[in-house]
PyMOL Python script that loads the backbone (N, CA, C, O; Angstrom):
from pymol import cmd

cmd.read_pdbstr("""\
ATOM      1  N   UNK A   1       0.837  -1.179   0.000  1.00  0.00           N
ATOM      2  CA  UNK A   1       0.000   0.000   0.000  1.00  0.00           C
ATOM      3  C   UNK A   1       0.880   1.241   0.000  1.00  0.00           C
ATOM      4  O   UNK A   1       1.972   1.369   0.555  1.00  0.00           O
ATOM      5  N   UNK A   2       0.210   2.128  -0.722  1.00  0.00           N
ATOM      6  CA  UNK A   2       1.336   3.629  -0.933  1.00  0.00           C
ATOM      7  C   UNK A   2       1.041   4.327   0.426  1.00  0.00           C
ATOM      8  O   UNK A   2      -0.046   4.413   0.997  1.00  0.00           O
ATOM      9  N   UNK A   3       2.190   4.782   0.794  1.00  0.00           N
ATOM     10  CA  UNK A   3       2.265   6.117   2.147  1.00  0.00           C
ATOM     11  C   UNK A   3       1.876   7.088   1.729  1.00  0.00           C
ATOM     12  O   UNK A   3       2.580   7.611   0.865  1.00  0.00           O
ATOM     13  N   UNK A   4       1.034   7.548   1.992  1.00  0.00           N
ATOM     14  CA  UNK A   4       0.772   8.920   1.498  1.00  0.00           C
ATOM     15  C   UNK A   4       1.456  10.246   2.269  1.00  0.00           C
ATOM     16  O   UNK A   4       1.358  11.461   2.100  1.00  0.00           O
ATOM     17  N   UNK A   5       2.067   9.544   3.036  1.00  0.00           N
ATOM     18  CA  UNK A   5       2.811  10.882   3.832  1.00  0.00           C
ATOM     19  C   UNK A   5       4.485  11.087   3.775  1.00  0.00           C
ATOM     20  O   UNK A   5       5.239  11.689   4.539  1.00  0.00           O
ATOM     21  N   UNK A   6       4.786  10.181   2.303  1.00  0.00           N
ATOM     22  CA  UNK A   6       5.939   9.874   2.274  1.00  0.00           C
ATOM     23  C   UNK A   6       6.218  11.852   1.089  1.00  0.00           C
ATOM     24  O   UNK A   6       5.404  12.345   0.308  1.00  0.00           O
ATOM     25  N   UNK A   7       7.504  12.363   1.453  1.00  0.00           N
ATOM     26  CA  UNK A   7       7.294  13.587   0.986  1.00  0.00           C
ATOM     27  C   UNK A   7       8.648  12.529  -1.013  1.00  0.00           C
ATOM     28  O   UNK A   7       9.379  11.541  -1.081  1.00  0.00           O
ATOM     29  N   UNK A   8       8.352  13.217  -1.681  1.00  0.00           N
ATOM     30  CA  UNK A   8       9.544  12.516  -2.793  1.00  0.00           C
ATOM     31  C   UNK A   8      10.213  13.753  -2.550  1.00  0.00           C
ATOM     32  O   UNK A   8       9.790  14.734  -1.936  1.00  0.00           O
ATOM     33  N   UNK A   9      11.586  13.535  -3.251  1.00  0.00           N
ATOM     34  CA  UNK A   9      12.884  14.518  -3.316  1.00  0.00           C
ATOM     35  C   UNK A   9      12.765  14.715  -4.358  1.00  0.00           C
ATOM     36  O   UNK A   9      12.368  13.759  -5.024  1.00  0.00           O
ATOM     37  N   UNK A  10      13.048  16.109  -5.130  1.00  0.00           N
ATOM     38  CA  UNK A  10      13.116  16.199  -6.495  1.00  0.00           C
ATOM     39  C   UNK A  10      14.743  16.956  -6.422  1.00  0.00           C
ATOM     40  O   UNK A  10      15.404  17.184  -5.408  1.00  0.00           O
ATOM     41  N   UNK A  11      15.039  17.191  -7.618  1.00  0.00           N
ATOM     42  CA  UNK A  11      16.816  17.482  -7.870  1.00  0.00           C
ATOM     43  C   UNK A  11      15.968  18.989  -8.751  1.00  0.00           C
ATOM     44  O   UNK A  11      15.032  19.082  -9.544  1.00  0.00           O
ATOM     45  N   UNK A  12      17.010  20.094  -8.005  1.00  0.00           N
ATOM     46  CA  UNK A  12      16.488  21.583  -9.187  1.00  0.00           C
ATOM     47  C   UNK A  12      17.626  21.658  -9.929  1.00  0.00           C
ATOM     48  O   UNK A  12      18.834  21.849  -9.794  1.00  0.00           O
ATOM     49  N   UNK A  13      16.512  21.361 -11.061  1.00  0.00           N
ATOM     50  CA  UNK A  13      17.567  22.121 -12.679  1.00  0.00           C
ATOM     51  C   UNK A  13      18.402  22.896 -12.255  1.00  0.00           C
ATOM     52  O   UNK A  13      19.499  22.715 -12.782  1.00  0.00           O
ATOM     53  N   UNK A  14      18.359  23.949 -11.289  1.00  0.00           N
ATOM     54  CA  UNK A  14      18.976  25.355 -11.695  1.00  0.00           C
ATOM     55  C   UNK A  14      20.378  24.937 -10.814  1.00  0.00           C
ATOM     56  O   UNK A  14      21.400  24.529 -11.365  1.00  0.00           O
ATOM     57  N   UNK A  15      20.228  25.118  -9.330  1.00  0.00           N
ATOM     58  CA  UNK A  15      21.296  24.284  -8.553  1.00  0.00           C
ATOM     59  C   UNK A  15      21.466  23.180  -8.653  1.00  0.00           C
ATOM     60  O   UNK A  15      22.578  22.817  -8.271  1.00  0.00           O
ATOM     61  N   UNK A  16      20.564  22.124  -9.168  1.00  0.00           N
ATOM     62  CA  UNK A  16      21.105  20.438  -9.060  1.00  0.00           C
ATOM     63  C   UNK A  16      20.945  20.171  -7.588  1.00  0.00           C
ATOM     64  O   UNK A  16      21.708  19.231  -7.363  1.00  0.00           O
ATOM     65  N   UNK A  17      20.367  20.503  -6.514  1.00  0.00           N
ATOM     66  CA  UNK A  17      20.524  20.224  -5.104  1.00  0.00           C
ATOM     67  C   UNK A  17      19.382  19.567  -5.136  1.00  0.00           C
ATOM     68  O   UNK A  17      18.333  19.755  -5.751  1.00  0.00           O
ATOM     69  N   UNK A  18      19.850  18.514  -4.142  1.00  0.00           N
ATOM     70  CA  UNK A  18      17.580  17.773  -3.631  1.00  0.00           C
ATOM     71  C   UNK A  18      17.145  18.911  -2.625  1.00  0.00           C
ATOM     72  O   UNK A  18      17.762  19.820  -2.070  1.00  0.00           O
ATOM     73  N   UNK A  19      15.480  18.377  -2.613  1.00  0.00           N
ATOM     74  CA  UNK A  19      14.786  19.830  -1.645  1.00  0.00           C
ATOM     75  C   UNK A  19      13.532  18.612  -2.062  1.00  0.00           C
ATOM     76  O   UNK A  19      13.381  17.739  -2.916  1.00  0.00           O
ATOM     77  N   UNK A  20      12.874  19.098  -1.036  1.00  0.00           N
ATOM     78  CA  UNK A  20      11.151  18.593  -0.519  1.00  0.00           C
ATOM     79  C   UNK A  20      10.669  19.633  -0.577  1.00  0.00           C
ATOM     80  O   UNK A  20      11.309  20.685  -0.569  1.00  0.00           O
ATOM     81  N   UNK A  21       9.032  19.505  -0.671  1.00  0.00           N
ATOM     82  CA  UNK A  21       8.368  21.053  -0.692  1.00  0.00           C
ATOM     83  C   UNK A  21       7.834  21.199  -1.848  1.00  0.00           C
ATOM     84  O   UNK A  21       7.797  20.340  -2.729  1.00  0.00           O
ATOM     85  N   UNK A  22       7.273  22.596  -1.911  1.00  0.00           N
ATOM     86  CA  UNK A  22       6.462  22.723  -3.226  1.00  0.00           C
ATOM     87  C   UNK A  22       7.805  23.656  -4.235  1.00  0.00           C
ATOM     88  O   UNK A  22       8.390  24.698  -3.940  1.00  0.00           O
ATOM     89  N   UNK A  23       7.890  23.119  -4.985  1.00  0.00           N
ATOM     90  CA  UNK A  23       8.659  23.991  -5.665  1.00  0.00           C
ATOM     91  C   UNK A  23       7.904  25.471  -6.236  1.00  0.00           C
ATOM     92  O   UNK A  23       6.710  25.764  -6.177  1.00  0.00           O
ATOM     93  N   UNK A  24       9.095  26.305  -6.826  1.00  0.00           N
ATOM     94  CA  UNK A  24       8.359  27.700  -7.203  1.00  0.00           C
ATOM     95  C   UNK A  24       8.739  28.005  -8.806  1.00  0.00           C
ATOM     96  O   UNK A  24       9.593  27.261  -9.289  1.00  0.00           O
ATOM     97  N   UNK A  25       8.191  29.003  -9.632  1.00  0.00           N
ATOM     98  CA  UNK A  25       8.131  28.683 -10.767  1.00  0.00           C
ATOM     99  C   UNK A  25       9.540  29.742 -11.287  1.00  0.00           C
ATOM    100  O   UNK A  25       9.499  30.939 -11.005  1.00  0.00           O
ATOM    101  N   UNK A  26      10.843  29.105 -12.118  1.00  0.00           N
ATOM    102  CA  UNK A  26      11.186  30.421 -12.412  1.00  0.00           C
ATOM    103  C   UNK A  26      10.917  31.452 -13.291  1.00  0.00           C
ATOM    104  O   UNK A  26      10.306  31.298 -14.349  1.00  0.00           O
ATOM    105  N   UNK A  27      11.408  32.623 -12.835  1.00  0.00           N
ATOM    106  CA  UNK A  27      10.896  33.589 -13.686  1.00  0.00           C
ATOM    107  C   UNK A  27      11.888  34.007 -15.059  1.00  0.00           C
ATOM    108  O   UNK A  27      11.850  35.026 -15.748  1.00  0.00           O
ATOM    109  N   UNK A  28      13.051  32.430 -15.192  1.00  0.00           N
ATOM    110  CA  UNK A  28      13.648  32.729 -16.309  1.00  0.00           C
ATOM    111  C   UNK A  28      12.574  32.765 -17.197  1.00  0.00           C
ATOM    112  O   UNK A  28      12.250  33.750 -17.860  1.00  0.00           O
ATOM    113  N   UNK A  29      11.788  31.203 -17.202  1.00  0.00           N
ATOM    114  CA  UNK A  29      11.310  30.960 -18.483  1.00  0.00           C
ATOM    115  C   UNK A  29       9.639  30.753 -18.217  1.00  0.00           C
ATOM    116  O   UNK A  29       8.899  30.672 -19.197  1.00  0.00           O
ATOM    117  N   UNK A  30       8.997  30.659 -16.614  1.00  0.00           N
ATOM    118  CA  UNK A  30       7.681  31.059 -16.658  1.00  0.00           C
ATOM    119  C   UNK A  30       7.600  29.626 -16.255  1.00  0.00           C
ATOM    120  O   UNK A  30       7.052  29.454 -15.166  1.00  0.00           O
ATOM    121  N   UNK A  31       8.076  28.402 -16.963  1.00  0.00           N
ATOM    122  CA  UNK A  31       7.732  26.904 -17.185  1.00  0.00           C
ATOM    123  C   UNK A  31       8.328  25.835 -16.189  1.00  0.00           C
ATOM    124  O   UNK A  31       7.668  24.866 -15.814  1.00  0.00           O
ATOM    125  N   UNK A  32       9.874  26.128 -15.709  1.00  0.00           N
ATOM    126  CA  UNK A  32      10.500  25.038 -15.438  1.00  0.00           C
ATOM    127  C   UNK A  32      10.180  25.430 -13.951  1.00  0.00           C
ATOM    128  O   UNK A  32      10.092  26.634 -13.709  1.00  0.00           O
ATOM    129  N   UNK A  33      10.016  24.611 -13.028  1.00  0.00           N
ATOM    130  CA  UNK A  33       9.676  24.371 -11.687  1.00  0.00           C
ATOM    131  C   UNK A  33      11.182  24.215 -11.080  1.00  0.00           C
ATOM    132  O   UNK A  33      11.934  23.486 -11.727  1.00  0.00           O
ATOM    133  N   UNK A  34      11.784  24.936  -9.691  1.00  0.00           N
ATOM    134  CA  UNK A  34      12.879  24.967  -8.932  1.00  0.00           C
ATOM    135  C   UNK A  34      12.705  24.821  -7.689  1.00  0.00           C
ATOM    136  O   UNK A  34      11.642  24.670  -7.086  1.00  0.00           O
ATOM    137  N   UNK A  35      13.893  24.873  -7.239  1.00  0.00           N
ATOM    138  CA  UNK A  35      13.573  24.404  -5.125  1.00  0.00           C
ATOM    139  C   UNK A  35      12.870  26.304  -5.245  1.00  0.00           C
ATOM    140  O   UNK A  35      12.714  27.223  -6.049  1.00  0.00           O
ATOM    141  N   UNK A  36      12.671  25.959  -3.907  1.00  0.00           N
ATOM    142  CA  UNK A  36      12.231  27.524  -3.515  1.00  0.00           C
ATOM    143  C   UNK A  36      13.345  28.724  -2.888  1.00  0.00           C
ATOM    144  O   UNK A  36      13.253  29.933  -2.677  1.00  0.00           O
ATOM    145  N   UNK A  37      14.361  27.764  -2.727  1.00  0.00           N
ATOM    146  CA  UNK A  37      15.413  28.719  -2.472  1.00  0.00           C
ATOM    147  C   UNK A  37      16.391  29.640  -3.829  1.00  0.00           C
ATOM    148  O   UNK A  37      16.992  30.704  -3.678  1.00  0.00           O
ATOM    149  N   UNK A  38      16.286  28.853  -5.041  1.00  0.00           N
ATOM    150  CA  UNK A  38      16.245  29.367  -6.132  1.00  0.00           C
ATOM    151  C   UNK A  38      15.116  30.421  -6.776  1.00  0.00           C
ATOM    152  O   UNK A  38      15.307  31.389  -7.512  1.00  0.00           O
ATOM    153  N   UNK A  39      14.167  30.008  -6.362  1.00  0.00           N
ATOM    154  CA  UNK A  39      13.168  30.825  -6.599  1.00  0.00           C
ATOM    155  C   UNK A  39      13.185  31.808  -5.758  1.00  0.00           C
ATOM    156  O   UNK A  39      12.593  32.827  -6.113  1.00  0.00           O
ATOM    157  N   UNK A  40      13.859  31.798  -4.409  1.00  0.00           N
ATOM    158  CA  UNK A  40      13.876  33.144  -3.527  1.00  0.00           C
ATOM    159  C   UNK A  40      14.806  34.158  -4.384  1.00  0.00           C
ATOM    160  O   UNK A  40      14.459  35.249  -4.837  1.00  0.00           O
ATOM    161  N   UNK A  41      15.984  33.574  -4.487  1.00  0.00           N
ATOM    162  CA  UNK A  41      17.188  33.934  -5.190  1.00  0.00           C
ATOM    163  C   UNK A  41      16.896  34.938  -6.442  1.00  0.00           C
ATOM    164  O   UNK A  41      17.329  36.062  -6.697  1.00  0.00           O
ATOM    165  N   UNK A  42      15.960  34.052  -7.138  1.00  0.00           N
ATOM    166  CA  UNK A  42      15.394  34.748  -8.521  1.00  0.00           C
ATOM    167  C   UNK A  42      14.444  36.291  -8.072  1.00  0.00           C
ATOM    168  O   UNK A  42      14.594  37.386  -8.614  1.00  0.00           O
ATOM    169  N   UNK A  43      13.558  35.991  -7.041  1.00  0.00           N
ATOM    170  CA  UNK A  43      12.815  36.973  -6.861  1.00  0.00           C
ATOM    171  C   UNK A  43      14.040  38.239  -6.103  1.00  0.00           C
ATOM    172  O   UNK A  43      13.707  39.406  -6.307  1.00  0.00           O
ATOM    173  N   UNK A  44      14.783  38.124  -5.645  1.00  0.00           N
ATOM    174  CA  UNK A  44      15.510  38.697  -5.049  1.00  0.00           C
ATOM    175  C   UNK A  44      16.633  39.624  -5.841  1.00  0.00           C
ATOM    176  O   UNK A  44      16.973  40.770  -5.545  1.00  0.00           O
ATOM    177  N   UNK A  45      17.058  38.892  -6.812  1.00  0.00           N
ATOM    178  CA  UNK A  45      17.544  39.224  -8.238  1.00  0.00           C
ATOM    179  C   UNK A  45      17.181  39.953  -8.468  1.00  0.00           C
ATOM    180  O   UNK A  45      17.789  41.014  -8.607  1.00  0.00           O
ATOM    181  N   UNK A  46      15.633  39.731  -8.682  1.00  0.00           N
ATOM    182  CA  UNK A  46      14.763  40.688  -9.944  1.00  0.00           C
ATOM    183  C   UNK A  46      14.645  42.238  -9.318  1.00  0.00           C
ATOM    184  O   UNK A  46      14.388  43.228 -10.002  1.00  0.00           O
ATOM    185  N   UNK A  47      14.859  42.240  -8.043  1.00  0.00           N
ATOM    186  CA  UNK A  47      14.845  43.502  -7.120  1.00  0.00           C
ATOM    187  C   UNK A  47      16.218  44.415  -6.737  1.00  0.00           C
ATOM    188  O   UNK A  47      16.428  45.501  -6.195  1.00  0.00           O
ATOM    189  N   UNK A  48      17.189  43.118  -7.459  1.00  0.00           N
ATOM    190  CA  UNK A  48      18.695  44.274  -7.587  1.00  0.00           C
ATOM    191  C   UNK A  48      19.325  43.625  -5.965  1.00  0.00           C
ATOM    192  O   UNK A  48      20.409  44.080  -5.599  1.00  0.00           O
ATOM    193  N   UNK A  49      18.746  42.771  -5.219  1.00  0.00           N
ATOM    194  CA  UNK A  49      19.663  42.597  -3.859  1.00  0.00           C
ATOM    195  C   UNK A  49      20.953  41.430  -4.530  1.00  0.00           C
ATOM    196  O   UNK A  49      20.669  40.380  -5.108  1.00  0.00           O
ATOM    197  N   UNK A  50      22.248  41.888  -4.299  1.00  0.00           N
ATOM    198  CA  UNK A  50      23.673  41.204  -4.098  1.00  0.00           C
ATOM    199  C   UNK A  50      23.488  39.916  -3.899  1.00  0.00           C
ATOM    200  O   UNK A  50      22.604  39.592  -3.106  1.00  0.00           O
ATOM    201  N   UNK A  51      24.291  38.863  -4.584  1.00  0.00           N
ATOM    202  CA  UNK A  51      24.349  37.841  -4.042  1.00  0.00           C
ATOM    203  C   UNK A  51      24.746  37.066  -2.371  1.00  0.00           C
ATOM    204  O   UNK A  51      24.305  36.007  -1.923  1.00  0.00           O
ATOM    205  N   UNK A  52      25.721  38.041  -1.726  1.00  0.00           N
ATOM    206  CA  UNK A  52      25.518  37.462  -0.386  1.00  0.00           C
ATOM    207  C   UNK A  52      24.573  37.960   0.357  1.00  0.00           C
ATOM    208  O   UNK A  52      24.054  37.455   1.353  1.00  0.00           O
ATOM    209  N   UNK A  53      24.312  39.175  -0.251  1.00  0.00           N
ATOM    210  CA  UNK A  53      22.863  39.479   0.398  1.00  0.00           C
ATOM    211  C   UNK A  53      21.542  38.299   0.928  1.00  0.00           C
ATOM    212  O   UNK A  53      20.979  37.999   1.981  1.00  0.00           O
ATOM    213  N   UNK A  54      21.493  37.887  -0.545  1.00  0.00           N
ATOM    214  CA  UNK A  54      20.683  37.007  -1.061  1.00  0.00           C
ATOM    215  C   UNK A  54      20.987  35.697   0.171  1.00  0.00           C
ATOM    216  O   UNK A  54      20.124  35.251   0.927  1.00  0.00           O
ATOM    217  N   UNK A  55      22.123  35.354   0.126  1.00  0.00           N
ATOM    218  CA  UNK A  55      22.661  34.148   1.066  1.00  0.00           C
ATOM    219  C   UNK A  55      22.113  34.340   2.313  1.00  0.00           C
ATOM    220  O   UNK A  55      21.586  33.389   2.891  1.00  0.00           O
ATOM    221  N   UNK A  56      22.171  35.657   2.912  1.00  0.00           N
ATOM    222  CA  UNK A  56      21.781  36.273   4.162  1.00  0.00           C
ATOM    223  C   UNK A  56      20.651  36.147   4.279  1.00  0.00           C
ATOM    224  O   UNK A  56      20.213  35.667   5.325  1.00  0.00           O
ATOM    225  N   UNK A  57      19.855  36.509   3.314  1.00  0.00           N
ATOM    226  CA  UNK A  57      18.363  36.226   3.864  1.00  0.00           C
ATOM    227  C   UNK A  57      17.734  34.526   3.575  1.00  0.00           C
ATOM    228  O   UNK A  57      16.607  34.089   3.806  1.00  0.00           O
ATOM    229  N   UNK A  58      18.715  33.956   3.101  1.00  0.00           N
ATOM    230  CA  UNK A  58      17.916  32.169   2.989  1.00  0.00           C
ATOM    231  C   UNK A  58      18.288  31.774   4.080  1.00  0.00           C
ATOM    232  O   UNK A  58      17.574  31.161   4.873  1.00  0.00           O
ATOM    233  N   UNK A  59      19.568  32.111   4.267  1.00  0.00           N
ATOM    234  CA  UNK A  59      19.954  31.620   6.127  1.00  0.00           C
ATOM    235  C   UNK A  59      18.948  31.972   6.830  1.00  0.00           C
ATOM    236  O   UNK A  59      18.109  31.102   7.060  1.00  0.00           O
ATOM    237  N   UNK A  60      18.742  33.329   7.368  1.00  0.00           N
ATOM    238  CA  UNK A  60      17.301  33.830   8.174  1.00  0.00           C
ATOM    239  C   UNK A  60      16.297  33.125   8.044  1.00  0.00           C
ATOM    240  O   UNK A  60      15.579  32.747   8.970  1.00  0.00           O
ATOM    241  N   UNK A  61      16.129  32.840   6.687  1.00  0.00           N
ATOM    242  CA  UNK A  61      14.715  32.225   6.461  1.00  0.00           C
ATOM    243  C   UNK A  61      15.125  30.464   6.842  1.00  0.00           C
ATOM    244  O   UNK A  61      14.235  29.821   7.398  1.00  0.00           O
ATOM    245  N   UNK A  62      16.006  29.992   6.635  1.00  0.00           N
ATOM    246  CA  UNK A  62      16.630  28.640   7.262  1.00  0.00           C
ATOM    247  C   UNK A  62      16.413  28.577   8.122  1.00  0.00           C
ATOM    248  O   UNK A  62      15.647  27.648   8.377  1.00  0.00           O
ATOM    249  N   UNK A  63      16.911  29.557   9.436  1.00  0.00           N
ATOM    250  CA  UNK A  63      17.307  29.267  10.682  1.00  0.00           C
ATOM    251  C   UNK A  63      15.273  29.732  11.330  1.00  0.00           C
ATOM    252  O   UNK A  63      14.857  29.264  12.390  1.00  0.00           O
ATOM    253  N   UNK A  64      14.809  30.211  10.862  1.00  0.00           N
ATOM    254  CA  UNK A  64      13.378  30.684  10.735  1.00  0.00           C
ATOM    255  C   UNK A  64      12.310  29.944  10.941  1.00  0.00           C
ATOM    256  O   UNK A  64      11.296  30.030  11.635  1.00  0.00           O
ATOM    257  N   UNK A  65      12.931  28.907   9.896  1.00  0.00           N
ATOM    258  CA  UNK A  65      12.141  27.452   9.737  1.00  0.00           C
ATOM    259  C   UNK A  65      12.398  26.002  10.618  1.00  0.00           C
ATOM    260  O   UNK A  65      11.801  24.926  10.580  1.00  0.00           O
ATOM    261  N   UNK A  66      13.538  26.465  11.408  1.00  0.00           N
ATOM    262  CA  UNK A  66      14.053  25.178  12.077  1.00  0.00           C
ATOM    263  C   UNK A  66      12.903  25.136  13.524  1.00  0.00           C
ATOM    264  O   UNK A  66      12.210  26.059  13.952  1.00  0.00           O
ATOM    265  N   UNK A  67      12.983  24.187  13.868  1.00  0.00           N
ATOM    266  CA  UNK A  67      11.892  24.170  15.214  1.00  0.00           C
ATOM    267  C   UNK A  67      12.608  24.331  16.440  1.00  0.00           C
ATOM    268  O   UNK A  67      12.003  24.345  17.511  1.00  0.00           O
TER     269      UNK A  67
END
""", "prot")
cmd.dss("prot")
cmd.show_as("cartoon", "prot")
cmd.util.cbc("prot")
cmd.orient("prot")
């Protein structure tokens, strides 16, 4: 019988890293589905914030999410 509470791993095109979760859509191409930390990255981009910037706030949002 299938688990239904089993989460699958998917691998993102963009980094190649595994991630659980709902993925988010990028806004390269509208189509291809990414982890959401790429997709933070992208939205973050699109607003002109620095790449360690960018690092800075997935950590926050990491350490955010831990219990």
């Amino acid at each position: 019988m299938k688990n239904e509470n089993t989460v699958t791993l998917k691998i993102c095109p963009r980094c190649h890293k595994a991630y659980r979760g709902v993925p988010a859509l990028s806004r390269a191409d509208g189509q291809t589905l990414i982890c959401p930390d790429c997709g933070t990255r992208e939205a973050l981009d699109s607003i002109g914030v620095e790449p360690a910037e960018q690092e800075q706030i997935l950590d926050t949002i990491h350490r955010s999410m831990q219990s």
